[in-house]
C-alpha positions in Angstrom: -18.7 4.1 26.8 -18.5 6.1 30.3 -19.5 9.4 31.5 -17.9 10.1 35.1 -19.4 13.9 35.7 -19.8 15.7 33.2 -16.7 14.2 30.4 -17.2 11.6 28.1 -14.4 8.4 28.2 -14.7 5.8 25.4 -12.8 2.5 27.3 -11.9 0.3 24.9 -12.1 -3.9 25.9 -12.0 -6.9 23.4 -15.2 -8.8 22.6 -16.5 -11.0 25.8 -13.3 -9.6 28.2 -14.1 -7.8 31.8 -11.1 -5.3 32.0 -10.4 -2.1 29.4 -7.0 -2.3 28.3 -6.9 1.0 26.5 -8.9 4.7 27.1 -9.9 7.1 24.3 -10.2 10.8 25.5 -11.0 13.3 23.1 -12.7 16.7 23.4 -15.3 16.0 20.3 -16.5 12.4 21.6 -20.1 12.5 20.2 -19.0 13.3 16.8 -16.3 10.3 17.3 -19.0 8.0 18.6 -21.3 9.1 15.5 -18.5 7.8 13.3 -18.1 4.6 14.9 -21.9 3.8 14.5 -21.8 4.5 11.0 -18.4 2.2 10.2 -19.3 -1.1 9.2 -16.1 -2.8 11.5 -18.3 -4.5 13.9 -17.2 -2.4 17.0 -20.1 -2.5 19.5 -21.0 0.7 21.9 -22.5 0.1 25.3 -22.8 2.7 28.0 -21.1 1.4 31.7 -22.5 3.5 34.5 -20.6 1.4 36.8 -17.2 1.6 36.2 -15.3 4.8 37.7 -13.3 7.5 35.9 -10.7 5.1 33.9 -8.4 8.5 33.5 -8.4 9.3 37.0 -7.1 5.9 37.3 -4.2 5.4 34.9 -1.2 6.4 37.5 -2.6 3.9 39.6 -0.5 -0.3 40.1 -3.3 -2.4 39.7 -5.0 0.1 36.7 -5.7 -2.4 33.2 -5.1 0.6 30.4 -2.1 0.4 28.6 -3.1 2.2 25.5 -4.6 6.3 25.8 -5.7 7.7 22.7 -6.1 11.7 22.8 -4.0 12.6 25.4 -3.2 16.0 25.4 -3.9 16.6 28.7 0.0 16.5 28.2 -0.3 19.6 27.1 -2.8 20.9 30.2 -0.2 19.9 32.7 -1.4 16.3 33.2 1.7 14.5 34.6 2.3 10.5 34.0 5.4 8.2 35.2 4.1 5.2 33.0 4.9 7.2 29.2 7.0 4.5 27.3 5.5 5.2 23.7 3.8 8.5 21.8 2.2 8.0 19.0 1.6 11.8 16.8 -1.1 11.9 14.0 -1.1 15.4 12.5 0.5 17.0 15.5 3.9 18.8 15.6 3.7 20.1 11.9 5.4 22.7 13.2 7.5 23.9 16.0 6.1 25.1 19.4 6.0 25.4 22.7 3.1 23.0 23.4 5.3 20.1 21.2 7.9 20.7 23.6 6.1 20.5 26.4 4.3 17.0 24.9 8.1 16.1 24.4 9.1 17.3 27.7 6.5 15.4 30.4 7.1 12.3 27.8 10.4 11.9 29.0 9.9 12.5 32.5 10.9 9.3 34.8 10.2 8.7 38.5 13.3 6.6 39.1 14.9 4.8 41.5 14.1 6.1 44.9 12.1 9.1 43.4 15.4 10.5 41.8 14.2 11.7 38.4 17.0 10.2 37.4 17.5 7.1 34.6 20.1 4.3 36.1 23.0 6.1 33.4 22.8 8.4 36.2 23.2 6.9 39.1 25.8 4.0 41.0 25.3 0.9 41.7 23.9 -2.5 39.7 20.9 -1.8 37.6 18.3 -4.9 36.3 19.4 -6.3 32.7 18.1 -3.9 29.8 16.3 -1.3 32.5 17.5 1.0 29.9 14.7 -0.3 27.5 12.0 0.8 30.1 13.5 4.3 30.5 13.7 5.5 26.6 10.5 7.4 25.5 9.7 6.1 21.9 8.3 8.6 19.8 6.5 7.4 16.5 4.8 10.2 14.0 2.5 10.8 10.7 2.3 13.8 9.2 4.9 15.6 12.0 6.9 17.8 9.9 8.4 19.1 13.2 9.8 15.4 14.2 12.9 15.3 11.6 13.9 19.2 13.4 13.6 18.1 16.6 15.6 15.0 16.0 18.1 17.1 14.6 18.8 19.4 17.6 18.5 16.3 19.9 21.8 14.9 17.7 23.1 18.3 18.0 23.2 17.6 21.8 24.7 14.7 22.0 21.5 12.8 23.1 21.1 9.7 21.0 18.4 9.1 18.9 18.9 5.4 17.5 20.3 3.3 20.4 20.9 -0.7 19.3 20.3 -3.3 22.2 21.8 -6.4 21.8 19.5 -9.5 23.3 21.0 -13.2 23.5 19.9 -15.3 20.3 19.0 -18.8 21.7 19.6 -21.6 19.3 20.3 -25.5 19.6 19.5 -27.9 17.2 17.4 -30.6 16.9 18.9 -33.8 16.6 15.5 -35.5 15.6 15.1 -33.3 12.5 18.6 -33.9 11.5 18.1 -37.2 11.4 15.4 -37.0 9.0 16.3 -36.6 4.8 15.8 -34.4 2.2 12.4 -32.9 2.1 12.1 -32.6 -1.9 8.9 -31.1 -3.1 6.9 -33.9 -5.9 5.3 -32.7 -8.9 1.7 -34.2 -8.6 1.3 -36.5 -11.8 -1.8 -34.9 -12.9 0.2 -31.7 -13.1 -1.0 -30.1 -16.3 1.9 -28.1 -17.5 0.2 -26.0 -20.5 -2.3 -24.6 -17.7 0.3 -24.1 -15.2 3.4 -22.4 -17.3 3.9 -19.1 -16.7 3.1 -17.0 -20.0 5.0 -13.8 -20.9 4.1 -11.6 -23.6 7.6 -10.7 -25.2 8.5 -9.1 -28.8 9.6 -12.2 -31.2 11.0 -11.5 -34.5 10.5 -14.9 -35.6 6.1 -14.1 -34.9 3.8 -11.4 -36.8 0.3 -10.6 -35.8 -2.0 -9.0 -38.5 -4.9 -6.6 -37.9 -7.3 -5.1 -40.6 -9.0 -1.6 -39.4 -9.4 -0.7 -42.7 -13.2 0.8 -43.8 -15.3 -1.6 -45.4 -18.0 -0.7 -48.7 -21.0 -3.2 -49.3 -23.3 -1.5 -51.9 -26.0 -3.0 -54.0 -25.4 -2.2 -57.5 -28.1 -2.4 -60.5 -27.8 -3.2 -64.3 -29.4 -4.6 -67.0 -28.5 -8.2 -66.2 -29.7 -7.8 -62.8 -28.8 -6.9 -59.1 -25.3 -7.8 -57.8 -23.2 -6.7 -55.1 -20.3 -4.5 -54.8 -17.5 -4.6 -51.9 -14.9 -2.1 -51.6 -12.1 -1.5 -49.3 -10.6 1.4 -48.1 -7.0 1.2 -46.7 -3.6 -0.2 -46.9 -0.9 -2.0 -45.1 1.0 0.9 -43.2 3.4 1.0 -40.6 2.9 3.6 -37.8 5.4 6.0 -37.9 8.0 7.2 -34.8 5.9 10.5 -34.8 3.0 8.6 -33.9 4.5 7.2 -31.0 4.4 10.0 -28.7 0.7 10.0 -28.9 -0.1 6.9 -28.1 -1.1 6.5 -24.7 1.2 3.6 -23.5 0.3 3.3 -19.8 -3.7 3.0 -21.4 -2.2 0.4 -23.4 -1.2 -1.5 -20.6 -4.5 -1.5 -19.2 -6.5 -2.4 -21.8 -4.0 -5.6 -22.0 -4.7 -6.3 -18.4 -8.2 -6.0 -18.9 -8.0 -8.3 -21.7 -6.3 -10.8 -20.2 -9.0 -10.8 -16.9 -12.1 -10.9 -19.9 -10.0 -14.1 -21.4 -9.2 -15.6 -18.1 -5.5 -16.0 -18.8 -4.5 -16.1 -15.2 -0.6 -17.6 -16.6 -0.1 -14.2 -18.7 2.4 -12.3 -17.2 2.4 -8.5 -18.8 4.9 -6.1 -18.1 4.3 -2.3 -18.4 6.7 -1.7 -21.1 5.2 -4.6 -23.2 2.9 -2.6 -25.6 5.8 0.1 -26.1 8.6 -2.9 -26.9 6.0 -4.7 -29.5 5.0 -1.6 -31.3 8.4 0.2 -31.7 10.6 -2.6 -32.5 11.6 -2.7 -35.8 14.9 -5.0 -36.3 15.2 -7.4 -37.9 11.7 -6.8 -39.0 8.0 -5.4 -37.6 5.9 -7.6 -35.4 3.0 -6.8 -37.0 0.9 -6.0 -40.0 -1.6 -3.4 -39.6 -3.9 -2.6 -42.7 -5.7 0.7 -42.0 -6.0 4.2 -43.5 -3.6 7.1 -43.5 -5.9 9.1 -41.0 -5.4 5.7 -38.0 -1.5 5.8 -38.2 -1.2 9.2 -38.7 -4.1 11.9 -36.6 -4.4 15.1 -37.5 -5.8 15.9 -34.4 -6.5 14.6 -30.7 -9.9 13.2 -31.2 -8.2 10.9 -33.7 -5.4 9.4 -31.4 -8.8 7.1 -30.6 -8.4 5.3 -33.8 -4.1 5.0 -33.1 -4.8 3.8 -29.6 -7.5 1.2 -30.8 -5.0 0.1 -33.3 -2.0 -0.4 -30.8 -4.3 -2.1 -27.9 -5.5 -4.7 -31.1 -2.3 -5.4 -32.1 -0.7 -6.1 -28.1 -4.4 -8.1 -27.7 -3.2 -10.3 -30.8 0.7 -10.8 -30.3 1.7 -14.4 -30.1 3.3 -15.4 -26.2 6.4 -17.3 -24.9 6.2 -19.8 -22.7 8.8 -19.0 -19.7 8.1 -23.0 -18.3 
C-alpha cells in the first residue's frame, strides 16, 4: 500500500515477488482497505514508502502494471496508449456522456509513426495478427447500456465479433502409435453391489406399505381382572388426484435427498420428478399401500397438508430401487 502525496494507491504483487503487476485506484481506499482486513483470503497489507507513484508511471516502457482497477480517471481526461481490455462492473447501466467518453479514450491508438491510425488504415506490410493488439476488448456485468451500444456500433458498420484464424500445429507421435490398446481393468476386489449406480424408479411389479393410522392402548377393568385393550383408527386409502396439488413435490424431493445423506446411500441416484411419478402412478396398479385416516389423504385445511406431506415423503423413503449396473 502507497501514499505518493496526498492519494492513496493499493499496488498489487504476488506473495515473495519484487515488482507490482497490477494498481488499484479508487476514490474510497480506506473503506476498501477495511474490507480486505476483515476477508479471511489471506491477502497481506504492507505500507511501501519507497516506491514512487505507480500511476504516474503506467505510460511509461519499462513500467510492471498490467492490470488498473478503478480507473476512471478515463473519465477526468486521463489519456493511455497501452488500453487493450475494460472490464465494467456496474457502470454503463445506462446511456451517457461519460460511457462514451470511457468508450472513446479506450479505443484511442498511438500508431505507427504517431498516426492515430490502426494498420487497416494505412500502406504498406504490417506484423502478423497486429490487428489483435489494436482491438479494444470490452467485457461487462451489470452494463445494461453494453447491448445499446453494441447495437449502434453494428449499425455503423464497425464490427463487433471479428474471428482470427491462428495455425493449429499437429504431428503425431510415432512412439505412442506404436503402443496398444490402453483398456481400463476392473480391479478384482471390485465390489459391485457397493458400486452400482441405484435409481429410484416406479415398478409395478414392487409395493411399499405404510401405516399412519392412530393407535388406542387402554387398560380396561372387569370382574375377572385387568386386561388390555388396542384399537386402531384408520384404513387402507388411496390419496386422491385432488390431493395432489397440495402436496409439496419439490419438499418431497428434499426430504428424499436428506434421507438418502442420513442413510449414507451415496449409489442412490434421485431425480426431481421421482416422488411425483411414485405417488401418481396408477396403471397397472398403485405402488403403494398407505393405511391412514380420511383427514391424512384428504385435509380440510392447510395446517393438515403436514400429515399428506409426511405420508408422501414415507412412502418415496420406503419404495423399493433398481439397480441401473
Amino acid at each position: 500500500m502507497r501514499h505518493p502525496g496526498r492519494h492513496w494507491e493499493l499496488g498489487l504483487k504476488a506473495s515473495g515477488a519484487e515488482d507490482y503487476f497490477g494498481l488499484i485506484y479508487i476514490g474510497d481506499t480506506s473503506t476498501f482497505k477495511k474490507l480486505v482486513e476483515e476477508d479471511d483470503a489471506g491477502i497481506t497489507l504492507e505500507e511501501d514508502a519507497i516506491t514512487g507513484s505507480l500511476f504516474e508511471g503506467i505510460g511509461k516502457p519499462d513500467t510492471t502494471i498490467d492490470i488498473l482497477i478503478g480507473a476512471k480517471k478515463f473519465m477526468e481526461g486521463w489519456n493511455s496508449w497501452r488500453v487493450s481490455n475494460m472490464g465494467l462492473l456496474n457502470i454503463g447501466r445506462q446511456e451517457g456522456s461519460q460511457i462514451i467518453q470511457l468508450f472513446g479514450r479506450g479505443v484511442r491508438l498511438r500508431g505507427k509513426g504517431f498516426s492515430l491510425k490502426r494498420s487497416t488504415a494505412l500502406d504498406g506490410a504490417h506484423p502478423n495478427h497486429v490487428s489483435l493488439l489494436e482491438t479494444l476488448n470490452i467485457f461487462a456485468v451489470r452494463a445494461n447500456y453494453m447491448g445499446q451500444f453494441r447495437e449502434y456500433l453494428e449499425k455503423e458498420g464497425v464490427e463487433t465479433e471479428g474471428a482470427v484464424e491462428l495455425p493449429l500445429f499437429v504431428w503425431s507421435n510415432p512412439e505412442f502409435l506404436r503402443k496398444g490398446l490402453v483398456v481400463p481393468r476392473v480391479p478384482e476386489d471390485f465390489d459391485f453391489a457397493a458400486e452400482a449406480a441405484i435409481v429410484l424408479e416406479p415398478d409395478p411389479a414392487l409395493q411399499v406399505r405404510v401405516d399412519m393410522s392412530l393407535k388406542i392402548q387402554a387398560m380396561e377393568s372387569s370382574a375377572t381382572g385387568i386386561k388390555s385393550v388396542e384399537a386402531q383408527q384408520g384404513r387402507e386409502l388411496p390419496i386422491p388426484e385432488e390431493s395432489f396439488r397440495l402436496v409439496d413435490w419439490e419438499r418431497a424431493y428434499l426430504d428424499l435427498l436428506e434421507y438418502k445423506e442420513r442413510k449414507d446411500l451415496r449409489n442412490l441416484v434421485i431425480l426431481p420428478d421421482a416422488p411425483r411419478r411414485i405417488i401418481t402412478t396408477t396403471y397397472p396398479n398403485r405402488l403403494y399401500r398407505l393405511v391412514a385416516d380420511d383427514a391424512v389423504v384428504s385435509p380440510k385445511s392447510f395446517s393438515g397438508t403436514v400429515l399428506l406431506q409426511e405420508a408422501v415423503a414415507a412412502l418415496c423413503a420406503n419404495m423399493p430401487t433398481n439397480s441401473t449396473g
